[in-house]
C-alpha positions in Angstrom: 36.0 36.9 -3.0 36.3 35.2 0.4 38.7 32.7 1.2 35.7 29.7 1.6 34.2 30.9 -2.0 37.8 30.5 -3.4 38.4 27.1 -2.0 34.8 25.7 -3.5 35.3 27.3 -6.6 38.8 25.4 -6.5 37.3 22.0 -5.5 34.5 22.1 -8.1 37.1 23.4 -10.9 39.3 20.0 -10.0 36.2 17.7 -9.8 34.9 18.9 -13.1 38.9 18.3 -14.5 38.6 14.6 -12.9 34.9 14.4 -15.0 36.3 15.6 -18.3 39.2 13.1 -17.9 36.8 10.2 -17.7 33.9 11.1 -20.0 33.9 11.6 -24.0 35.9 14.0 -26.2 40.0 15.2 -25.4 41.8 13.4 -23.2 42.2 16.2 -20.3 46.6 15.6 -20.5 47.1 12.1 -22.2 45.8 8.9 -24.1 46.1 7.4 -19.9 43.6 9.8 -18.8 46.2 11.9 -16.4 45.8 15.4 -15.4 49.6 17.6 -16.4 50.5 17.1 -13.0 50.8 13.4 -14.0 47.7 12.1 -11.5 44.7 10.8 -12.2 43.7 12.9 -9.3 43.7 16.5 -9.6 46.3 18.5 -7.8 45.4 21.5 -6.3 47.2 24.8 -7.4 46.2 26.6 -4.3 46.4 23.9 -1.5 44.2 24.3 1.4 44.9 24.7 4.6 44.3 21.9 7.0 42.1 23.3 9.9 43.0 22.9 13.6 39.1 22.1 14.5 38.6 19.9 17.6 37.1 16.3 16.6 37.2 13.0 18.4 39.1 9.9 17.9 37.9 6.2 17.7 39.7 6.0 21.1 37.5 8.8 22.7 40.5 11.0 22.5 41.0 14.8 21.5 42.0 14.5 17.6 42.3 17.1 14.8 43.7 16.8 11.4 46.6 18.6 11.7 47.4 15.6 14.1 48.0 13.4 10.9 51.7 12.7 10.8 52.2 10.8 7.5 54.0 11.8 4.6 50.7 11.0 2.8 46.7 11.3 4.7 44.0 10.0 2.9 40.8 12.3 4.0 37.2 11.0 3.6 33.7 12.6 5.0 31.3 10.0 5.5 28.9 8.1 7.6 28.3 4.2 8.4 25.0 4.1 7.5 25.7 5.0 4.2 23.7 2.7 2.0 26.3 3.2 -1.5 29.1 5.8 -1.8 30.6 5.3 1.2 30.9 1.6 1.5 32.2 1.5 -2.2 35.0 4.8 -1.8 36.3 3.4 1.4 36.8 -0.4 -0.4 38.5 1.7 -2.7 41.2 3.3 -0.7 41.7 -0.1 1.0 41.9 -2.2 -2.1 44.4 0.6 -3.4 46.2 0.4 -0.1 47.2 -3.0 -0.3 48.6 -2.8 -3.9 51.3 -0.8 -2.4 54.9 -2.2 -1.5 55.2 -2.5 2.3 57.4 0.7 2.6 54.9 3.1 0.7 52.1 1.6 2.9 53.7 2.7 6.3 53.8 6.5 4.8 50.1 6.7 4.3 47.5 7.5 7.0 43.6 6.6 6.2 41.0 9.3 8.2 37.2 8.7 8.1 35.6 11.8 9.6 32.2 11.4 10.2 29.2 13.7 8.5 26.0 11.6 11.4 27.7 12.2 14.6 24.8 11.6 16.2 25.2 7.4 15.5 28.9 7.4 14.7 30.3 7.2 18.1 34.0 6.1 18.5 32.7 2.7 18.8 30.8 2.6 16.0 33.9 4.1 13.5 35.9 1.8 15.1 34.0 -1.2 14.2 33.1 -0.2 10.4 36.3 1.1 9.8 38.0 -2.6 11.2 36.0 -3.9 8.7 38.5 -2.0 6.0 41.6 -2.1 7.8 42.3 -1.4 11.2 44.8 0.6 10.7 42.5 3.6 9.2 41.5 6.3 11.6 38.0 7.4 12.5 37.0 11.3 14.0 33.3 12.4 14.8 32.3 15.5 16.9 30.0 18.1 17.2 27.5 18.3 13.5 28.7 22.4 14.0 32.6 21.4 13.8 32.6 19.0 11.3 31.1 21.2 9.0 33.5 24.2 9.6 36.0 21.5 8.9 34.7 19.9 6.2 34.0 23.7 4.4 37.9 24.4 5.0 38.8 21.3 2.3 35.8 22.6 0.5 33.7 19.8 1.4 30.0 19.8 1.3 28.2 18.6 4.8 24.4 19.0 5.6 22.3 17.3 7.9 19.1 16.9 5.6 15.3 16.5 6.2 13.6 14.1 8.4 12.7 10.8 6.6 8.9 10.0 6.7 10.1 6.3 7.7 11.8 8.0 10.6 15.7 8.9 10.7 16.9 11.7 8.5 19.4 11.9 5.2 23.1 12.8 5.6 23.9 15.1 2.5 27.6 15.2 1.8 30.0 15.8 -1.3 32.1 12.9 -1.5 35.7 13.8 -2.8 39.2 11.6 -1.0 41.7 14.5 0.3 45.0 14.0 0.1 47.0 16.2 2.7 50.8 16.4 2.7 53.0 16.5 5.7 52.8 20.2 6.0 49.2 20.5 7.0 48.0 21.2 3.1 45.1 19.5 1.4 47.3 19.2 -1.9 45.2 16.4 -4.0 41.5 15.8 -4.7 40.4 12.5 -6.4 36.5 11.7 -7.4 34.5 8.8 -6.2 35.1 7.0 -9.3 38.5 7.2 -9.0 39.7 3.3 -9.6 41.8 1.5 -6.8 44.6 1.0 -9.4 44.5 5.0 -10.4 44.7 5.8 -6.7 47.6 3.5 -5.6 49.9 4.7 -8.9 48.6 8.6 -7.9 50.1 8.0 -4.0 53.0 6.4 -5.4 54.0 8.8 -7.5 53.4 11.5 -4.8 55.2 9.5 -2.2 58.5 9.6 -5.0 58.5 13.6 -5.2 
């Protein structure tokens, strides 16, 4: 089995944990909906690694994940023209952000990577991501890179069909990556992960 086979079948194995813990039946570890890694998340048995692909910073710079130097980095694909998930996963990490004390908050890093580089220039992540917190980071690139990079966290990216109104659909999975400081993808968290969830999950991997 090859290594990118391996990480999907990782990825979908801790989103499906994250759907059994929020639908109908067993609680997946207890009555408070955690996983027995004590997360609301899911953490990963076999971390990835984080990949060393070129991108581009909101400041037009050179910029690649492995850049991140926070004890905690949040990781999201996305685009700015997303009309739902986006908009509502990126309030989320913001809205969990500020519900932690002010010396937790300095050890966590916020990246937005891009999945419509051709309209998500620096300037254009710089703006919608002010709009959250200016403090959260923005990367775009070549389509080609982002994908390779996006497929090494076992992300799903595909530039879809052409619209008949014009434009074209952005398909992407839409999971938040947490990486550690060592340059591994450790944590996976769904979109419906709640703010409160999140903020007690990055405490209580900022305590370990």
């Amino acid at each position: 089995m090859t290594g990118r086979v391996s990480r999907a079948l990782a990825s979908l194995l801790a989103l499906l944990v994250l759907l059994t813990a929020c639908g109908g039946g067993e609680p997946a570890a207890s009555d408070a909906g955690l996983d027995t890694d004590g997360l609301h998340g899911s953490a990963l048995d076999e971390p990835y690694q984080v990949p060393e692909t070129e991108l581009v910073d909101t400041a037009g710079a050179d910029y690649s994940l492995t850049d991140a130097d926070a004890d905690l980095t949040l990781v999201f694909f996305g685009y700015t023209h997303c009309p739902d998930i986006c908009g509502i996963v990126m309030s989320t990490i913001a809205s969990a952000l500020v519900r932690l004390d002010d010396a937790d908050r300095e050890r966590v890093d916020v990246v937005f990577v891009t999945t419509d580089p051709a309209r998500d220039d620096p300037a254009s992540l710089r703006a919608y991501l002010d709009s959250y917190d200016p403090e959260f980071e923005g990367a775009t690139g070549e389509m080609e890179t982002i994908i390779a990079t996006a497929r090494e966290l076992a992300v799903f990216v595909e530039q879809g069909e052409k619209l008949p109104g014009g434009g074209y659909e952005v398909v992407h999975s839409d999971p938040i990556i947490g990486l550690d400081d060592q340059d591994q993808a450790t944590t996976v968290w769904s979109k419906d992960t709640s703010a409160q969830q999140l903020a007690e999950d990055i405490e209580e991997l900022l305590s370990r």
